[in-house]
N, C-alpha and C positions, 0 to 999 in steps of 0.2 A: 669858767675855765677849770678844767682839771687840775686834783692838785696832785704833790708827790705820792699825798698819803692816797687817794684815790686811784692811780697809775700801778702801785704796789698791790692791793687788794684786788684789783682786776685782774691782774699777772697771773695770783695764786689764784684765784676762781678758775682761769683760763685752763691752770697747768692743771689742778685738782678736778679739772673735766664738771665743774658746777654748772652745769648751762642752765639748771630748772630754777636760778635764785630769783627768777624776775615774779612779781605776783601779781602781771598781766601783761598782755602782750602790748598795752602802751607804755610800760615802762620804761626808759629810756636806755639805752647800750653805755656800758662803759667805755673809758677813754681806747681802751687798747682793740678793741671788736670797733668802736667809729674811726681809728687808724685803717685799720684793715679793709675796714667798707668803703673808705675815704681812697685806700691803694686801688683796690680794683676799680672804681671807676677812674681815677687817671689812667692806669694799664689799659684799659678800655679807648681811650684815647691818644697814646701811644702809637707812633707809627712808623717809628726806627727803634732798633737796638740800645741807641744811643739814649735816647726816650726813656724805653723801658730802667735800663740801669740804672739811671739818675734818678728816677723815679723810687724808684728800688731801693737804693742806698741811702736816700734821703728818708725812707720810712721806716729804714733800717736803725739809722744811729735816735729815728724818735722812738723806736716800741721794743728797742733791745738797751734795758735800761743799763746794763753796765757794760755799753758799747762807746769807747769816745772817738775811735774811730771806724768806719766802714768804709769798705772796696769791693769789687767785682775781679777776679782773675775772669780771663776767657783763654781757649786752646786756643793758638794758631794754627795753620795750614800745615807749617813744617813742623809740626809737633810739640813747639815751646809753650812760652805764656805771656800774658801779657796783662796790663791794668788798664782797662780804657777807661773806669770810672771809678771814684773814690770821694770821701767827707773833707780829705785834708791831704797836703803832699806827703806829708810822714806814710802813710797809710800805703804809698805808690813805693817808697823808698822801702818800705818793710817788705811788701811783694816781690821786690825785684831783688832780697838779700834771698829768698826762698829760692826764687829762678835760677842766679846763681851759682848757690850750692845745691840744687837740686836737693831739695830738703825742708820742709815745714806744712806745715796744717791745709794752705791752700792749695800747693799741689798735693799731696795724699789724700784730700778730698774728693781732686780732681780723680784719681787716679783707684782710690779705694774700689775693693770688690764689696766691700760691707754696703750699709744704708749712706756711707759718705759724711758720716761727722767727726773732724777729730779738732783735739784740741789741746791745751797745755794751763795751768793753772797759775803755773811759776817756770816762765822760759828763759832766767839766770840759772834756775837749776840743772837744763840741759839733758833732763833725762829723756824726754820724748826726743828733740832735736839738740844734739849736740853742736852742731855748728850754727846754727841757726837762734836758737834760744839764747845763747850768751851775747853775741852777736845786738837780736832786738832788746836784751836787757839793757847793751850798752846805750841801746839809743833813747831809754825810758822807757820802753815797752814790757811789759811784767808777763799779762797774760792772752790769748788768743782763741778764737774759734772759729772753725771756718766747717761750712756745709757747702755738699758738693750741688750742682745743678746739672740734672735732677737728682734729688736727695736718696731715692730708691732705686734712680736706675741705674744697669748697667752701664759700666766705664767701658770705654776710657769718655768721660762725660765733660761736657762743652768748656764746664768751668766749676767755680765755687766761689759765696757770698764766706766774705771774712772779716768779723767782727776783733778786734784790738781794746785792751782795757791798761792803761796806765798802771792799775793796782793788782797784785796779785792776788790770786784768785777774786779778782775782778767780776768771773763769769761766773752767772750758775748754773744749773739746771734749769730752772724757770728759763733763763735767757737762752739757754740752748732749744728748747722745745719753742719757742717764740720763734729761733730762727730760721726752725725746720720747717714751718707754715711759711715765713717769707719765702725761705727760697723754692718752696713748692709754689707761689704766686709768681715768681721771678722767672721759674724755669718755664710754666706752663703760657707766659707772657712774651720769650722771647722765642717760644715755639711755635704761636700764633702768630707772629710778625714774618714769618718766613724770611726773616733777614737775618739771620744769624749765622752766618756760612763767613766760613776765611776769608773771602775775597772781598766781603761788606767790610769785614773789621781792616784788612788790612788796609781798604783802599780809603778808612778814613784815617788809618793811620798815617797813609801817604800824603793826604793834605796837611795834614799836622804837621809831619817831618819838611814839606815843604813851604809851608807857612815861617815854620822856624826857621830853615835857611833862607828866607826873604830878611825878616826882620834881621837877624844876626849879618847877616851880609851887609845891612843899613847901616847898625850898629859900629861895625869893621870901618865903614866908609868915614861915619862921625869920629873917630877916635884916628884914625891917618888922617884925617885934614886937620883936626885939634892940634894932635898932640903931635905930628908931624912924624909917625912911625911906618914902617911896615903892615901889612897884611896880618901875617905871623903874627906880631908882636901885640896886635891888634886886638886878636884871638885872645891872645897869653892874660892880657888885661882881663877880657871880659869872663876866660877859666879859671881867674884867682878870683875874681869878685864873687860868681858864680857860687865857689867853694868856701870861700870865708863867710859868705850869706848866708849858706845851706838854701841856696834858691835855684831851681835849674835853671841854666843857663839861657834859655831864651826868652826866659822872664826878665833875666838880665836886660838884656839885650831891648828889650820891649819898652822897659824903666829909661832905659838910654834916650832911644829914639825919639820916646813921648815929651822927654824933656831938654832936646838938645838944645831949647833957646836958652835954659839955664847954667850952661855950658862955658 
């Protein structure tokens, strides 16, 4: 198994462009070239969107070493954005403080006329993103990177791969050049799928949003015949748990149902 110190020295071979260090062609690949070889055959196997991205972000937070969290932004239909996949919920909550304020790394990647990388080192300091950077410092988020997909082409572009690091300056260069090769794997994987069009994303969003209003409606029913309340008041419960968790809501709601015999 690869070690730290192995993972590190392959990074810098990668970025210092040493590909001739092998002294034969039996030699073995390092860790971070057997990720990458390892990505495209899953991509290869892939045959939704949904696929691809998972795929994606999952070999994202292994070969972007000072990555602890990784997401996917994708454009909608009506122009906004949206997170269908991510490492961790924090990851979804930080995308969605950018949407918001219309402001941070993953949409101006989105959006850039340059090659589509931007990023921040120290986002308490607020100079790249003033609303935004102070914002994910509140939430322990230090530093950021996000590459657009596709990383060269012309915008306004489908989406962006965005890398999060607890520590500031968290990210390096090595990590930024590592990500510009993912998300050229990413971009060229979900271009192959021909499923990448607003109407695929939104209509899996639709089952989600309605998956969740099945369970929470469950959820509603367990807690008016329990505790003997209202509809309303129903909700109200399951909105403060929700917020005091830091869980969304129909995780909530899920924990309920799973365990109403403990009730």
């Amino acid at each position: 198994m690869p070690t730290d110190q192995d993972w590190a020295e392959d990074k810098q071979l990668f970025v210092e462009g040493e590909v001739d260090r092998f002294d034969g062609l039996s030699a073995a690949p390092g860790p971070l070239a057997a990720e990458f070889v390892a990505l495209s055959a899953a991509l290869l196997d892939a045959t939704t969107v949904q696929d691809v991205l998972r795929r994606v972000v999952r070999a994202g937070r292994a070969v972007v070493e000072g990555a602890d969290l990784v997401s996917v932004t994708m454009r909608a239909s009506g122009g906004g954005f949206h997170t269908p996949v991510e490492t961790d919920e924090l990851a979804t909550r930080l995308d969605e403080l950018q949407y918001r304020f219309d402001e941070g790394p993953c949409i101006e990647a989105a959006r850039a006329t340059n090659r589509g990388v931007t990023a921040s080192a120290d986002l308490g300091a607020g100079r790249e993103y003033p609303r935004f950077g102070p914002a994910a410092a509140g939430m322990g988020m230090h530093s950021v990177l996000a590459v657009g997909l596709f990383p060269h082409g012309d915008p306004p572009r489908m989406g962006a791969l965005n890398f999060y690091s607890f520590q500031r300056n968290g990210l390096d260069e090595t990590d930024r050049d590592i990500a510009l090769v993912l998300a050229a794997h990413a971009s060229t994987a979900l271009a192959a799928t021909q499923a990448c069009t607003a109407t695929d994303l939104e209509a899996a969003q639709l089952r989600e949003a309605l998956r969740s209003r099945d369970v929470i409606g469950q959820a509603k029913g367990i807690l008016m015949e329990r505790r003997g309340i209202t509809a309303a008041e129903a909700f109200e419960v399951l909105r403060s748990a929700s917020q005091s968790l830091n869980i969304k809501l129909a995780r909530v709601a899920e924990t309920l149902v799973s365990r109403r015999a403990d009730l």
